[in-house]
Steps between C-alpha positions, in 0.01 A plus 500: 500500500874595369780478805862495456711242657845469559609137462825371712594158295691222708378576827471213816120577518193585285302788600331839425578823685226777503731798475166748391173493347629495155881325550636150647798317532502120417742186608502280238735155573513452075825629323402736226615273212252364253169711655556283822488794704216699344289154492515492908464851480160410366371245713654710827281823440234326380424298838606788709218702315289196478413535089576190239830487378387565143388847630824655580671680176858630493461863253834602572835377647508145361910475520539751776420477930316794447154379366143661421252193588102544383264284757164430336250449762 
């Protein structure tokens, strides 16, 4: 499954935000310097769609907020 998240670095609060079936909008507390951000990034959709860590790919937006995530269930 491919959705497209938009990541808001330096927030107060980690969390995921359903905005449709294909898009979401994720808190992530990490600044964006040295993959911090896109490490929580990880770890945060993968428990909110309940899949190992190792099975959530970034394809596209690896230096941008914008991202296109692959979950492997």
């Amino acid at each position: 499954m491919k959705i497209l998240v938009k990541v808001k670095p330096n927030s107060k609060t980690s969390e995921v935000v359903k905005v449709n079936e294909k898009e979401y909008i994720a808190k992530v507390k990490a600044c964006p310097k040295d993959n911090k951000a896109n490490i929580e990034l990880s770890k945060l959709i993968s428990a909110y769609f309940n899949v190992p860590n190792v099975q959530v790919r970034i394809l596209r937006g690896a230096k941008s907020k914008t991202k296109l995530l692959e979950i492997i269930k």
